[in-house]
Steps between C-alpha positions, in 0.01 A plus 500: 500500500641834431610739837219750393195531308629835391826661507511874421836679359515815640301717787377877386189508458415273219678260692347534851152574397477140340684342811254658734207401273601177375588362888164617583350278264694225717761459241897402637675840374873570480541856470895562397728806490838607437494794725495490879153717552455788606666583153421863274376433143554820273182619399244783490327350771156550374210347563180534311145504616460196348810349653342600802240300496692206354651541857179580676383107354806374627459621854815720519345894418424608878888410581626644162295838551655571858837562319383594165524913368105529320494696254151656347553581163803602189645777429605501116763732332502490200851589257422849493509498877137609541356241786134400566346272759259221503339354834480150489105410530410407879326138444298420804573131457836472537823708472570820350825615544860414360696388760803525498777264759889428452529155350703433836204501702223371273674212384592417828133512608394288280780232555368478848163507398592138277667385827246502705258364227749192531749520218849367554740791474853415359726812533814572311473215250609579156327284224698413174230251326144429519446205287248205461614152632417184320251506723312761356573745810705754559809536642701770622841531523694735653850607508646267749323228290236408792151429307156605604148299336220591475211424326469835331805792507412818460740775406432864622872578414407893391675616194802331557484207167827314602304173695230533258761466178628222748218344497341512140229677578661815304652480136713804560613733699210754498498880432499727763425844608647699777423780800676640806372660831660637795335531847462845665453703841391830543370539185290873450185500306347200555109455482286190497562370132704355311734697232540349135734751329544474130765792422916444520459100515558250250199378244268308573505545790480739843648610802281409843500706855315218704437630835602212791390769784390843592923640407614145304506393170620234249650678177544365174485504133489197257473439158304234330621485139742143559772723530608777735777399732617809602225607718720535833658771291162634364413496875781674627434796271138564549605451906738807437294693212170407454271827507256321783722253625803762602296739735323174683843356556689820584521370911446195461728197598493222263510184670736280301630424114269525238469142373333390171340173416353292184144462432345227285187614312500230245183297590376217303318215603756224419733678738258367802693171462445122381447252802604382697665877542287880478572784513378827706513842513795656331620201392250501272545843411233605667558853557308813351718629191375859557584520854745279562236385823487088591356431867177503389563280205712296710221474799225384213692220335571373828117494563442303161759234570368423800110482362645262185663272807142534669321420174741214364685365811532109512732259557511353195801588298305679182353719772814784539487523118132579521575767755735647300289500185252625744697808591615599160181531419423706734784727468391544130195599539564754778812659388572427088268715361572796793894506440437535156314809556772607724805453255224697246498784717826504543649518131235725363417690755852572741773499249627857410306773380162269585592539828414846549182479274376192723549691864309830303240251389491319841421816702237692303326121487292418809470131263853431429658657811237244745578263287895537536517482803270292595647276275807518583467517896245200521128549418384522142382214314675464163158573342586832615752586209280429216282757592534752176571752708838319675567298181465835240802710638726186485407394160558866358812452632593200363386638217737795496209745509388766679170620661254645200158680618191419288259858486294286791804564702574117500843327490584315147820304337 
């Protein structure tokens, strides 16, 4: 019999969410890390509201929001450096706010949280090969060749591709794109919202002030093109020049090095993994290719592998590769369709001179600013950007035309 029903590769979020849900479904769960916790993952630390309740399901909100910075709304500035904010609709069934919490802490949380759901936690273990035995389960090897099996491995490995190359489930060595941030104190000028700031950074892309209290804030810019790796430089310069960044930061102490990681924003559905291995979170490129933002993403595919193992859990052997059949599908049908919009947006409508055109469009629009950011911070329904009067701007873009009035005073082509 294998040592575990299911052994899990790595313990962010993707990675604890499923070992806190899958041992509550009375499953034997490894839950394996290289790190020694409690260990900082670079990041905007963002949450959406529909992370949020992705962690409200899974028990873990009232301990996250007694550390968490809420923020109410966005405040957008556009290339030309005018700004404009949107509130974030208050939804009296659940949260509302973008929270925002250091990686350090939240990840940490929800480690614990897995714990204490009854998942075996195996620190400062570095796997080299997740492959399937002869036996048609997996095994998992790390580096001092002691081997782990389980019935089902599941790699939440983030957008590192090195095990997953390892382990076939990757042809290649996948694209990447890159951002920095910095952590400051003292910072002047802070309100309650978020800051996306689209002049002096690299495109596509933006530069983020992400309060993390009343006189803190994560700062950072990154660029989602598959390219951009000098974005601790871009950084550094809009941390010493930037025309709204400079006058905030003027007394404030900055906390440590900027430090820049990769993002993978390459989802497909036959990156989820073949049995008896799958893949979540950013290891399935599962992370929002306009924003660069993956704990929500990563929070919801945990939630679908564990209802496939609810829905197609046996002990027969065909059983894991129903469950993983079971989860692609899933995957596909919440996510293909949606990161195609998002990749969309983001060559027609955030490259260049479309840039500035888009952010005009998007605040004289009631329609396409809600939908933007509700969109893109957690609520809409894709339905939502079909609507002529979201879909219209973005087309004429596309298009390479401009805005033309018919005598009714009516937008055309």
């Amino acid at each position: 019999m294998p040592s575990y029903d299911i052994a899990i590769v790595g313990a962010g979020p993707a990675g604890s969410s499923c070992a806190t849900l899958l041992s509550r479904a009375g499953l034997r769960v490894a839950l394996i890390d290289r790190a020694a916790f409690p260990r900082d993952k670079i990041c905007g630390d963002g949450i959406t509201p529909r992370g949020a309740r992705a962690l409200g399901r899974l028990g873990i909100l009232p301990k996250v929001m007694q550390v968490a910075q809420p923020n109410r709304g966005v405040t957008i500035r556009g290339g030309t450096g005018r700004s404009f904010t949107i509130g974030f609709d208050r939804d009296p069934e659940g949260p509302s706010d973008l929270l925002v919490i250091p990686r350090l802490v939240l990840d940490s949380l929800l480690l614990e949280h897995a714990q204490k759901a009854g998942a075996d936690f195996m620190a400062e273990v570095k796997v080299t090969e997740v492959r399937s035995s002869a036996a048609d389960t997996a095994e998992i090897v790390d580096a001092q060749g002691g081997v782990v099996t389980a019935r089902l491995a599941v790699l939440a490995t983030g957008a590192e591709s090195q095990l997953l190359r390892a382990s076939g489930l990757l042809p290649g060595k996948p694209q990447l794109e890159h951002a920095a941030r910095a952590y400051f104190d003292d910072v002047d000028g802070l309100d309650e919202n978020v800051t996306l700031f689209f002049d002096g950074v690299d495109m596509p892309g933006y530069g983020w002030i992400f309060p993390t209290g009343p006189r803190s804030a994560n700062i950072g810019c990154g660029v989602f093109d598959r390219g951009g790796m000098r974005q601790a430089q871009r950084l550094a310069e809009l941390i010493a020049h930037h025309p709204l960044l400079a006058p905030m930061l003027a007394r404030a102490t900055q906390r440590e090095p900027i430090r820049t990681y990769p993002l993978r924003t390459d989802f497909r559905p036959e990156f989820a993994g073949r049995a008896p291995r799958v893949c979540v979170g950013e290891a399935a490129g599962l992370v929002n290719p306009i924003t660069g933002e993956g704990i929500d993403y990563a929070l919801e595919s945990a939630e679908f592998l564990a209802a496939a193992v609810g829905a197609r859990w046996r002990r027969d052997a065909g059983a894991i590769h129903a469950v993983v059949e079971d989860y692609r599908r899933r995957l596909r049908r919440r996510f293909a369709l949606r990161f195609g919009v998002y990749r969309w947006i983001q060559q027609h409508c955030l490259t260049g001179a479309n840039t500035a055109e888009f952010l005009d469009l998007v605040e004289t629009s009631p329609d396409l600013r809600r939908a933007l950011v509700d969109g893109l911070f957690g609520r809409s329904r894709l339905s939502t950007y079909v609507r002529p009067q979201v879909l219209g701007p973005g087309l004429r873009m596309a298009l390479g035309k401009r805005r033309v009035k018919h005598p009714s005073g009516a937008d055309a082509l």
